[in-house]
GUVO-206533 format. One record per atom (N, C-alpha, C, CB): x, z negated, y; atom name. Coordinates in steps of 0.02 Angstrom, whole numbers, plus 50000, padded with zeros to 5 digits. Glycine has a CB too. Example, Ala and Ser with C-alpha at 12.3 -4.5 7.8 and 13.67 -1.06 7.14 Angstrom:
// residues 2
   east     up  north   a
  50660  49610  49716   N
  50615  49610  49775  CA
  50660  49610  49835   C
  50565  49548  49776  CB
  50642  49646  49888   N
  50684  49643  49947  CA
  50645  49606  50002   C
  50704  49714  49970  CB
***
This chain:
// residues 134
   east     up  north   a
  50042  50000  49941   N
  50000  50000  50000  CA
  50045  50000  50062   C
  49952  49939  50000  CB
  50023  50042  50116   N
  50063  50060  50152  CA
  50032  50024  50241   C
  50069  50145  50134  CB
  50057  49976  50238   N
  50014  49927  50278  CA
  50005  49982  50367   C
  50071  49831  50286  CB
  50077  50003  50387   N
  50086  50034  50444  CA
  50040  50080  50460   C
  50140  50060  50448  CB
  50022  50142  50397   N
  49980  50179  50381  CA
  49917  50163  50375   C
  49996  50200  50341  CB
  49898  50110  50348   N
  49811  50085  50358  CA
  49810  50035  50408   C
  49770  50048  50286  CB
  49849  50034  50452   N
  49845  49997  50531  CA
  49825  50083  50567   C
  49948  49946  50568  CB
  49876  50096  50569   N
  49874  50168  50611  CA
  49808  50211  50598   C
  49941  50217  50588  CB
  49767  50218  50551   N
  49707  50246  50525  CA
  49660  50203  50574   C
  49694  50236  50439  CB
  49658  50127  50548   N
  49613  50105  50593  CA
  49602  50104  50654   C
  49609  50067  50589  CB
  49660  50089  50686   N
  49666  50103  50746  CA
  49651  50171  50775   C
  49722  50086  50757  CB
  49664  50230  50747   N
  49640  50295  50760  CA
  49547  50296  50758   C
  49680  50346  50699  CB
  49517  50267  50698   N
  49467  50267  50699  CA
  49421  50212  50737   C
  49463  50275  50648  CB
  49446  50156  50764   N
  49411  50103  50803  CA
  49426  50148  50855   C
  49436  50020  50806  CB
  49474  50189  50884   N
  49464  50216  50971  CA
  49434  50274  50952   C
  49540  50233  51028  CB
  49410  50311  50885   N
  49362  50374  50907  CA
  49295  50346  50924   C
  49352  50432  50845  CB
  49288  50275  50888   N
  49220  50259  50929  CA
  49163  50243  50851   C
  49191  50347  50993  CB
  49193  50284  50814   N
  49163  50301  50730  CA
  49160  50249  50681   C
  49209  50352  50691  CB
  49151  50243  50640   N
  49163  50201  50573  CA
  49241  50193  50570   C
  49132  50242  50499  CB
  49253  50140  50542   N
  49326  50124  50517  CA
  49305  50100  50448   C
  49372  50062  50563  CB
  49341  50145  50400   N
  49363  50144  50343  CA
  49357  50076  50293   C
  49423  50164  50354  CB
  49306  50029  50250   N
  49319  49969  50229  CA
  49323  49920  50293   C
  49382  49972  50187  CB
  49298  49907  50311   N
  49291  49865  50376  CA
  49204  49882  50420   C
  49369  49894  50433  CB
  49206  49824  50444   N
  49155  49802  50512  CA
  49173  49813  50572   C
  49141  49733  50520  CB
  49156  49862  50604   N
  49191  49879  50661  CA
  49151  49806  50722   C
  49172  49979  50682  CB
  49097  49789  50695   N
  49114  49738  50757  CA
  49123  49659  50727   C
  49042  49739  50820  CB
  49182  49653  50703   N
  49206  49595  50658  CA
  49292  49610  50689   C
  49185  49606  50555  CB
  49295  49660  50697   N
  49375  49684  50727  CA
  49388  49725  50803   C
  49405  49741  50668  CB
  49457  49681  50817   N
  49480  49699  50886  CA
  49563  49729  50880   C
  49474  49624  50938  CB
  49577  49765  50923   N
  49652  49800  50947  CA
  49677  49734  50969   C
  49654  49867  51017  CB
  49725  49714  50944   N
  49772  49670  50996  CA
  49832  49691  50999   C
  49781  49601  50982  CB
  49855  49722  51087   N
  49922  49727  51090  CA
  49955  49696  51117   C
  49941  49769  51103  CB
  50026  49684  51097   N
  50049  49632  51114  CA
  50126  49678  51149   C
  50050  49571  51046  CB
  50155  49615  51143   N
  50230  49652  51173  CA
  50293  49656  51122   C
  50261  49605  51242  CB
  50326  49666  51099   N
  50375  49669  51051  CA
  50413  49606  51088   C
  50416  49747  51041  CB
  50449  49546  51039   N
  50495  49494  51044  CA
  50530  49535  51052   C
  50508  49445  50999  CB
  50571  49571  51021   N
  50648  49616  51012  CA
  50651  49677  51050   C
  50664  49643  50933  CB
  50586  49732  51041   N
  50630  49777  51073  CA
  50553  49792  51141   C
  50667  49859  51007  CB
  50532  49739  51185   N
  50490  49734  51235  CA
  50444  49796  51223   C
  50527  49731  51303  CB
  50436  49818  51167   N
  50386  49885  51155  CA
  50316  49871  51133   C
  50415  49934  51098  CB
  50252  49894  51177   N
  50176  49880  51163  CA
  50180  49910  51087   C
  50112  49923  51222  CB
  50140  49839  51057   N
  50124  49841  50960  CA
  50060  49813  50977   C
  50181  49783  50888  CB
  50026  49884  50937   N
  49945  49880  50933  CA
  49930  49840  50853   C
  49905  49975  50938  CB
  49898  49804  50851   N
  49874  49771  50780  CA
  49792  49779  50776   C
  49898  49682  50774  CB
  49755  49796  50723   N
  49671  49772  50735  CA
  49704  49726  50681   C
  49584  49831  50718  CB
  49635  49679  50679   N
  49617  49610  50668  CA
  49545  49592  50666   C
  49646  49572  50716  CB
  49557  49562  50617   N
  49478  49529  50620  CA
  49466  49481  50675   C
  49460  49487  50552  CB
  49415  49456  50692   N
  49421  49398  50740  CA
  49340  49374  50751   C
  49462  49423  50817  CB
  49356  49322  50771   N
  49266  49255  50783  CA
  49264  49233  50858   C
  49271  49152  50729  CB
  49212  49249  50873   N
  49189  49249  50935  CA
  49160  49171  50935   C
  49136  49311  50950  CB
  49209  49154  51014   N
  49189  49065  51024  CA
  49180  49055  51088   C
  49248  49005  51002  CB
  49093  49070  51111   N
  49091  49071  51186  CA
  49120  49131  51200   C
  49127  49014  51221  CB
  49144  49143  51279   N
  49166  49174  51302  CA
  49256  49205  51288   C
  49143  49147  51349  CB
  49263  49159  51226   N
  49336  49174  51192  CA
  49346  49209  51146   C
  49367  49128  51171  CB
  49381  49234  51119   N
  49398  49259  51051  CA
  49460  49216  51022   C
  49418  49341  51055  CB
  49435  49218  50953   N
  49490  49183  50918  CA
  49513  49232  50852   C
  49462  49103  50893  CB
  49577  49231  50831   N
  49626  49262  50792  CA
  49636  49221  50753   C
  49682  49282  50818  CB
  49650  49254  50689   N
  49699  49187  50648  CA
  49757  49224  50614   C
  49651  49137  50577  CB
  49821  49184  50640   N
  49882  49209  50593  CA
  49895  49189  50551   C
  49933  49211  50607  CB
  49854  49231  50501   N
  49855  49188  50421  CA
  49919  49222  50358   C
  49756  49205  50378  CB
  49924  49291  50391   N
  49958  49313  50360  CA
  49943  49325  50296   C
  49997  49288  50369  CB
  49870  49329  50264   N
  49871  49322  50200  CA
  49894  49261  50162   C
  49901  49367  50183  CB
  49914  49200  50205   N
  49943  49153  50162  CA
  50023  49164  50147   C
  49902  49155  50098  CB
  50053  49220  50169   N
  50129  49224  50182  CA
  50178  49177  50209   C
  50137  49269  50219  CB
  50227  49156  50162   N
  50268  49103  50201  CA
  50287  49086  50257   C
  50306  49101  50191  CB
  50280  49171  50316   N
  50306  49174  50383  CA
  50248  49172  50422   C
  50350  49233  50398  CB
  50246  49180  50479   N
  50188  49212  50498  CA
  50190  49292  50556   C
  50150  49147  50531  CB
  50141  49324  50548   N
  50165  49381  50555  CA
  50159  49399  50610   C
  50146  49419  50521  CB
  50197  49466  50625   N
  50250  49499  50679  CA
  50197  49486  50740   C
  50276  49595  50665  CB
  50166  49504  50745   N
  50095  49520  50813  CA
  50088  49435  50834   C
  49988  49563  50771  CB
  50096  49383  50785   N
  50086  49281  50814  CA
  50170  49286  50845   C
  50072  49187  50716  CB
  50195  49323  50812   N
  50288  49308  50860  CA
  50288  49325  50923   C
  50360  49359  50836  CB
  50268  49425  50920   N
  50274  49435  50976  CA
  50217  49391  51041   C
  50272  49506  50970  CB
  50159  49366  51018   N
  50131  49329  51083  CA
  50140  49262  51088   C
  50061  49336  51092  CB
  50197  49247  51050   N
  50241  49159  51053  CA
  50279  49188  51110   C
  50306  49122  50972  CB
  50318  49247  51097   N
  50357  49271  51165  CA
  50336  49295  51222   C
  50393  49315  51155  CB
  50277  49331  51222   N
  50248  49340  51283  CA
  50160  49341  51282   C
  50280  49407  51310  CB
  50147  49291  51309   N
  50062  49276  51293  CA
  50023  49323  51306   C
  50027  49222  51329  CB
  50031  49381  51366   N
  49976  49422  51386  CA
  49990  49466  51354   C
  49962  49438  51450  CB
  49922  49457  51328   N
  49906  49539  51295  CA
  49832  49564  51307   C
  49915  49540  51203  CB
  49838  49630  51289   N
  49779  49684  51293  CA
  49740  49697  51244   C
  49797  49744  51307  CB
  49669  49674  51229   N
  49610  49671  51192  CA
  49573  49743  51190   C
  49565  49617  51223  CB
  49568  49758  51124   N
  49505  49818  51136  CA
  49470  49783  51092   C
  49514  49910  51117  CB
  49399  49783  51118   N
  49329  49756  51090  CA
  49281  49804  51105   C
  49304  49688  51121  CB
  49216  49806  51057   N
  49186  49855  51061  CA
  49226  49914  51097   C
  49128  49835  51088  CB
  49178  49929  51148   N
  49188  49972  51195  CA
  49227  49952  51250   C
  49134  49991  51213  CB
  49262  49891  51252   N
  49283  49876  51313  CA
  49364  49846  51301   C
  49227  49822  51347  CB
  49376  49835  51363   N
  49465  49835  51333  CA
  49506  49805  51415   C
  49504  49951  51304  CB
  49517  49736  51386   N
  49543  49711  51444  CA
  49604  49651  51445   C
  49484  49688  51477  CB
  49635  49624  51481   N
  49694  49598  51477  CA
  49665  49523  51473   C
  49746  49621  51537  CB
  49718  49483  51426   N
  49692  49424  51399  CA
  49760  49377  51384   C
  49645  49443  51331  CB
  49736  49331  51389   N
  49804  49271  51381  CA
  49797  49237  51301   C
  49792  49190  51451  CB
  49851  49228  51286   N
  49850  49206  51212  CA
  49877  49147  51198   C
  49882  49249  51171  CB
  49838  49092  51172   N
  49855  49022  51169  CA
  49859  49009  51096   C
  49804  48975  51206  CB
  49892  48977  51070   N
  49888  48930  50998  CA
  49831  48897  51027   C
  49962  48872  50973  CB
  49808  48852  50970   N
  49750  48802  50990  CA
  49809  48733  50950   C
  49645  48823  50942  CB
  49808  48710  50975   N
  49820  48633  50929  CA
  49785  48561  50954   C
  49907  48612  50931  CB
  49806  48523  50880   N
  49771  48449  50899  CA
  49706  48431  50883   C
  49769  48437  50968  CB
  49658  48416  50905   N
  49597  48387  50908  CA
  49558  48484  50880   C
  49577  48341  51008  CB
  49572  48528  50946   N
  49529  48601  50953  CA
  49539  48629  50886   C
  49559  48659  51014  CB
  49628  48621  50863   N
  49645  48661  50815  CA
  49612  48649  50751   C
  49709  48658  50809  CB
  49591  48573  50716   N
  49585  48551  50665  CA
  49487  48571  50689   C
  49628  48468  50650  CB
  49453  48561  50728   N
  49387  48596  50721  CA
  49396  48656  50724   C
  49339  48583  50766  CB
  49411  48705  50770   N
  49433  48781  50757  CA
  49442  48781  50684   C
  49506  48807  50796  CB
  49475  48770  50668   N
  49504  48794  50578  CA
  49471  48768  50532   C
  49581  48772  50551  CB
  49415  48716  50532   N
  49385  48688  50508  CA
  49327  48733  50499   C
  49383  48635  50532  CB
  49280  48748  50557   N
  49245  48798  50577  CA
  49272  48890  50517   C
  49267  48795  50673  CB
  49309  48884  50531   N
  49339  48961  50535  CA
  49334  48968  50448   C
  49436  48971  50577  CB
  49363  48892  50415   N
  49365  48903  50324  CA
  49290  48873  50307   C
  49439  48844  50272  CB
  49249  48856  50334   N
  49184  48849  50316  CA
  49154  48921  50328   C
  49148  48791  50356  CB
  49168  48986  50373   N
  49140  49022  50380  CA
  49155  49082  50346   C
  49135  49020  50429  CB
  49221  49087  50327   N
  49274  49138  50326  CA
  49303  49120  50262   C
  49327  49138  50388  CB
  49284  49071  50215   N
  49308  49041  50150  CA
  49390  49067  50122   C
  49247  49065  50093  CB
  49377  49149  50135   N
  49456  49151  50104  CA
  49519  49137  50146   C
  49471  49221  50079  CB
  49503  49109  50209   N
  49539  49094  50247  CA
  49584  49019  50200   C
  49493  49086  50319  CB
  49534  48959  50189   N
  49547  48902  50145  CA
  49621  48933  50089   C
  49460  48883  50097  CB
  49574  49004  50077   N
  49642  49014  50013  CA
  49684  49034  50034   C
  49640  49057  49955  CB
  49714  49079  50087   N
  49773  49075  50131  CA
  49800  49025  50143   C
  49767  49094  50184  CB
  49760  48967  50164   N
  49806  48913  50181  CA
  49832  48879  50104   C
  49763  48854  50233  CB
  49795  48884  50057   N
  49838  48839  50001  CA
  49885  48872  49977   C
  49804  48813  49941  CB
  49913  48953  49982   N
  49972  48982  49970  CA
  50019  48970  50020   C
  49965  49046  49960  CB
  50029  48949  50073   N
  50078  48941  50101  CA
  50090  48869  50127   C
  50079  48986  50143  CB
  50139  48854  50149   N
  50145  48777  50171  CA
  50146  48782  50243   C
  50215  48735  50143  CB
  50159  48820  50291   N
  50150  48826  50361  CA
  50082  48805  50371   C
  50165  48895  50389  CB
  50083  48790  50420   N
  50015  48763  50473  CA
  49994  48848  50508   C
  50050  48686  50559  CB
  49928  48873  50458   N
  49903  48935  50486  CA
  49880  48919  50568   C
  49839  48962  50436  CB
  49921  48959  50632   N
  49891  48983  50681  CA
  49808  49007  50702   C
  49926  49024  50681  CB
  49784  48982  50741   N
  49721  48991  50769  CA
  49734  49016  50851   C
  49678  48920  50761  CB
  49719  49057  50858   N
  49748  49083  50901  CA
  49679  49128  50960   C
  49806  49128  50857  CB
  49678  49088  51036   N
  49634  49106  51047  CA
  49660  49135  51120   C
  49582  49059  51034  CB
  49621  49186  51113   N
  49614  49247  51171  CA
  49562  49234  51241   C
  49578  49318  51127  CB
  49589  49220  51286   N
  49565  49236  51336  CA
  49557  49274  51408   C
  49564  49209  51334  CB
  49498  49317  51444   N
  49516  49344  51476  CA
  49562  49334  51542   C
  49477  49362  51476  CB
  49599  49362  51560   N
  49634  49352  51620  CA
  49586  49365  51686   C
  49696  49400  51618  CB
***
């Protein structure tokens, strides 16, 4: 499976506007972020849960030991650019921790169940990661 390649599909097909392939097009958003290493815009879709006027992410990684490239690059630079539905606008990117994080994630594996099983494959503390507009 060629992860780059069924990013790049989706992403082609969430901006024609059309169906995307195995997926809910309104369950998923574009998040670009900035490259840590080489300062270059990296588009990711993602699933994501709408909280209020926020969006929230989770860097679950599948339960992967690390967590992945798109939670690095917005550890290094928080603003990033959202495409939702039809609309597409610049947004600040926070971890949640503490008190928010443990309801956030609480919330998120009661709703999202295989999320729970991500977290028992890895030992990192899965990211919750919430988007807001600028």
């Amino acid at each position: 499976m060629d992860v780059r390649e069924i990013n790049r599909r989706v992403i082609e097909q969430f901006r024609a506007g059309g169906e995307i392939e195995g997926m809910h097009r309104d369950r998923l958003l574009l998040l670009t972020t900035t490259g840590a290493r080489t300062g270059q815009p990296r588009t990711t879709p993602m699933m994501f849960h709408p909280d209020g006027d926020r969006l929230l992410v989770i860097a679950s990684n599948i339960g992967a030991p690390r967590h992945p490239d798109w939670y690095l690059n917005l550890a290094a630079n928080p603003q990033v650019t959202v495409e939702v539905g039809d609309e597409r606008y610049e947004a600040v990117a926070t971890t949640a921790e503490g008190d928010e994080r443990d309801r956030l994630w609480s919330m998120l594996k009661q709703t999202y169940p295989f999320f729970a099983e991500h977290e028992r494959q890895t030992e990192r503390q899965i990211p919750v990661v919430i988007l807001t507009r600028s």
